[in-house]
C-alpha positions in Angstrom: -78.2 98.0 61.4 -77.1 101.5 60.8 -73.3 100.7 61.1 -74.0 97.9 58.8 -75.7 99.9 56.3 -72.8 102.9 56.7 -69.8 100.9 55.8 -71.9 99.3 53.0 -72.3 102.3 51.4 -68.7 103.5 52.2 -66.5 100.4 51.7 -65.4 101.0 48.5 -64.0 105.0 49.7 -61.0 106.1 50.6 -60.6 108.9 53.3 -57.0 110.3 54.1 -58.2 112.2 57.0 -60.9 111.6 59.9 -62.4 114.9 59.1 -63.3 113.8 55.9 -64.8 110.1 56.8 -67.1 112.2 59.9 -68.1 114.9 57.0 -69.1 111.6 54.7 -70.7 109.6 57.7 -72.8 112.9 59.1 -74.5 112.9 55.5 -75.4 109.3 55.1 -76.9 110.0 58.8 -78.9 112.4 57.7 -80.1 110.2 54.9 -80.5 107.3 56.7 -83.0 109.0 59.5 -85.2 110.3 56.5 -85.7 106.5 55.4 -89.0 105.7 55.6 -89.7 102.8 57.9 -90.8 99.2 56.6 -93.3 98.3 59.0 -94.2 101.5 60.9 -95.4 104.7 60.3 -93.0 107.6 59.6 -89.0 107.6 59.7 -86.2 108.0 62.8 -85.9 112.1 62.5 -90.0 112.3 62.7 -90.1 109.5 65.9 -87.0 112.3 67.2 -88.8 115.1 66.7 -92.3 113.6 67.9 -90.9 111.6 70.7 -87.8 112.8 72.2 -87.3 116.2 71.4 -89.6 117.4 74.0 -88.0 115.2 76.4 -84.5 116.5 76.3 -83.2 119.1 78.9 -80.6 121.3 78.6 -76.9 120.2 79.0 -75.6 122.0 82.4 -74.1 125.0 82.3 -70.9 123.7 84.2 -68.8 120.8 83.5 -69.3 118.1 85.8 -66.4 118.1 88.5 -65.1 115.1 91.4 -66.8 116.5 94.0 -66.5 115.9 97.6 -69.5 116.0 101.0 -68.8 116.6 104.3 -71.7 117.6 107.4 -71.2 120.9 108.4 -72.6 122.6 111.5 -74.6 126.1 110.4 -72.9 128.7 113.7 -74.7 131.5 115.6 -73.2 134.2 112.6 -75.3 132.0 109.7 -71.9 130.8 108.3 -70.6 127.0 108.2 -66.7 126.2 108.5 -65.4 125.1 105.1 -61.6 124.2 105.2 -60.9 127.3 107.6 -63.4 129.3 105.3 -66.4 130.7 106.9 -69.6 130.8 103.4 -72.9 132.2 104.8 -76.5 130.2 104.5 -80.0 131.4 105.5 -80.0 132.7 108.6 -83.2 130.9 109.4 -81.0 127.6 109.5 -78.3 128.5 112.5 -77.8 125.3 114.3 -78.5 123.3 111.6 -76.6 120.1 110.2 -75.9 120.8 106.8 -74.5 119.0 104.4 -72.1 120.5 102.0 -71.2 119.5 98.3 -67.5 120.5 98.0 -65.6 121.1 93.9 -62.5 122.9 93.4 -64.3 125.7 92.5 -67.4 125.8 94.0 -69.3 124.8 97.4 -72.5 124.2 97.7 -74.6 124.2 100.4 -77.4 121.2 100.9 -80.7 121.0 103.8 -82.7 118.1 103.2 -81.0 117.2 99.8 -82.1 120.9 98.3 -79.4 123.4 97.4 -80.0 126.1 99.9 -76.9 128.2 99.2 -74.1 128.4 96.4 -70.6 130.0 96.5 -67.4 130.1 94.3 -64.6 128.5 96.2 -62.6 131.0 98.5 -59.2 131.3 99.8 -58.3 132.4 103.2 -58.7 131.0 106.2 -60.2 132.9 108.7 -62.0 134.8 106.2 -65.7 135.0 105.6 -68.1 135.3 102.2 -71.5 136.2 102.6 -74.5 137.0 101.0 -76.7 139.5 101.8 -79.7 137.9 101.9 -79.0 135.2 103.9 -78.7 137.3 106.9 -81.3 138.5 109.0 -83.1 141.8 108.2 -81.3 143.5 112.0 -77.8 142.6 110.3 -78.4 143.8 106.5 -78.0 147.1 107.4 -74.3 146.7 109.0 -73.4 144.3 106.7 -70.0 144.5 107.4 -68.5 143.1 110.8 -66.1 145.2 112.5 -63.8 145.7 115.6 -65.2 149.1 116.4 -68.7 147.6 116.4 -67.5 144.9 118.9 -66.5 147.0 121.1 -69.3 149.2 121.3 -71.9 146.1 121.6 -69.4 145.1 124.5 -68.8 148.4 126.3 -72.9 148.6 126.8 -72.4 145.4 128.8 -69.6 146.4 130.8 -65.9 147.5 131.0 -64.9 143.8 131.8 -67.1 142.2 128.4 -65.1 145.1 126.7 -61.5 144.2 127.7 -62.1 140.9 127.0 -63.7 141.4 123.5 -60.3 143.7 123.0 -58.5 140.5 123.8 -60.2 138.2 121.5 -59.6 140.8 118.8 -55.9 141.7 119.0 -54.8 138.4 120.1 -55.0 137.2 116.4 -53.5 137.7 112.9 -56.0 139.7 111.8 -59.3 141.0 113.7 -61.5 139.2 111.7 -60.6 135.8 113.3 -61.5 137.1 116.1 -65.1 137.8 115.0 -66.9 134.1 115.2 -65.4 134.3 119.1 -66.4 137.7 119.9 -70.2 136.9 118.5 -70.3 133.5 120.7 -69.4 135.6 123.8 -71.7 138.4 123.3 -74.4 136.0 122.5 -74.2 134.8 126.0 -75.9 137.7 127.1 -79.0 136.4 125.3 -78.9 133.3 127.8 -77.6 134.6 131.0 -78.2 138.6 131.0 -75.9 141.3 130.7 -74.8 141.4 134.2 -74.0 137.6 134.7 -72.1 137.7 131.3 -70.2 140.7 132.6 -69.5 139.3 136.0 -67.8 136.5 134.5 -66.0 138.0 132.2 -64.6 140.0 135.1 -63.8 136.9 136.3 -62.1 135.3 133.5 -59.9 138.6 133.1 -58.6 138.3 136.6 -58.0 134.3 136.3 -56.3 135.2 133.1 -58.5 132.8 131.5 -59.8 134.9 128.6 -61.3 132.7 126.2 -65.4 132.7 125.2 -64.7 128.4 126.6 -64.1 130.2 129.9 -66.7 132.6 130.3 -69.2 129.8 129.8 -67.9 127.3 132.3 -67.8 130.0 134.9 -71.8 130.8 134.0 -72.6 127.5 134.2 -71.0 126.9 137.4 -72.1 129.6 138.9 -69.0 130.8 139.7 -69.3 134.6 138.3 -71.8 134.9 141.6 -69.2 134.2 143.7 -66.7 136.9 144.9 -63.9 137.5 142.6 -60.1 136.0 143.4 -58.6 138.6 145.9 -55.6 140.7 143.7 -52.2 140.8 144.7 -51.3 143.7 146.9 -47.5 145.1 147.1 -47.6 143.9 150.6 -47.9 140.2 149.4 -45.0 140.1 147.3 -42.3 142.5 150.0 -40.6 140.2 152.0 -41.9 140.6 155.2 -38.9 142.2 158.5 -37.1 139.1 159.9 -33.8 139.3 161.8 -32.1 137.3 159.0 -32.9 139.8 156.5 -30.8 142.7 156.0 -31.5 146.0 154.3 -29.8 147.5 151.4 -28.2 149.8 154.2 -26.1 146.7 155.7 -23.9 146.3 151.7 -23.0 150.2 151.9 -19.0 150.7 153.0 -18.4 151.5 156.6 -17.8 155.1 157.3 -13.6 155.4 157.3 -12.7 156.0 161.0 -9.5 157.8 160.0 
């Protein structure tokens, strides 16, 4: 009916550009919604106003964008692993299954099909984002991670939790990678005690097996209460005096009998 009614009243116009046909069609619009109704009360603008007007929302504030979900895994430090990118939730929800709502410029965090933390996309792997107010109240007040604070947390364990966190520090690009490895070890003290976790990490030092993987299997197996490997003494690796074996003495010249 309207389109009808628009190209009655414009069919014998000419318009050389499409600005000018909108400019024309926007006013017969305007007309056309003041148009009283035949059979009904009122006119199209007054049903708008009355009717839908207070419907309407507002337009978002971001275009849409192709997004992408994946389930992500909330670890021990309140931060889930997006493409190699650590982006911190509420603490309350480590050990969660998320679910996260990935753009090209934003990630979005999702519990239960509510939003429960927003971030602008980040590069660098390895490297964290957080907000301050998902972590817990102990942590708010160091906000930021570092190697010295590591070690310290270690070295009140014991000499052996401190060489290893050392290890999982240096052994890395940059410290900070080493930070989600160095929290899952320490953690263990939660679970096992300080002295367990430190007599394993002995352990794993002198098996060369320094890895936070490591230091759990030998806790659950029981193995850091068992006496460590015995070291290498120099006496293990000098040949031991056989009649075959000749001293350094037997290649110097003979003394000259002249």
């Amino acid at each position: 009916v309207v389109e009808r009614w628009i190209l009655a009243r414009l069919r014998h116009q000419v318009f050389f550009t499409l600005a000018a046909l909108n400019q024309a069609i926007a006013e017969l619009l305007v007309e056309l919604n003041a148009r009283a109704f035949k059979k009904l009360p009122g006119n199209r603008r007054e049903w708008f106003e009355t009717l839908d007007r207070p419907a309407l929302r507002p337009l978002p504030t971001q275009p849409f964008e192709v997004a992408r979900f994946k389930p992500c895994t909330v670890n021990i430090d309140y931060h889930v692993d997006i493409d190699g990118h650590y982006y911190s939730v509420p603490h309350a929800l480590v050990r969660k299954t998320l679910e996260a709502r990935i753009t090209d410029t934003t990630v979005e965090i999702l519990h239960g099909g509510q939003r429960v933390a927003s971030h602008a996309r980040a590069e660098g792997r390895g490297r964290h984002t957080t907000v301050a107010e998902h972590m817990p109240a102990a942590h708010r007040a160091h906000r930021e991670w570092t190697p010295g604070r590591f070690q310290r947390w270690a070295a009140d364990i014991g000499p052996a939790t401190a060489h290893l966190v050392t290890h999982l520090l240096i052994d890395r690009p940059h410290p900070e990678m080493g930070y989600r490895s160095c929290l899952g070890l320490l953690s263990l003290a939660r679970e096992y005690g300080p002295p367990r976790l430190e007599a394993a990490c002995a352990r794993a030092v002198a098996t060369g097996a320094r890895t936070r993987k490591s230091v759990l299997s030998i806790l659950r197996g029981g193995l850091d209460q068992q006496p460590l490997p015995v070291a290498e003494t120099q006496s293990d690796w000098i040949s031991p005096a056989h009649e075959n074996l000749r001293g350094s003495t037997y290649y110097q010249d003979p003394p000259n009998p002249h």
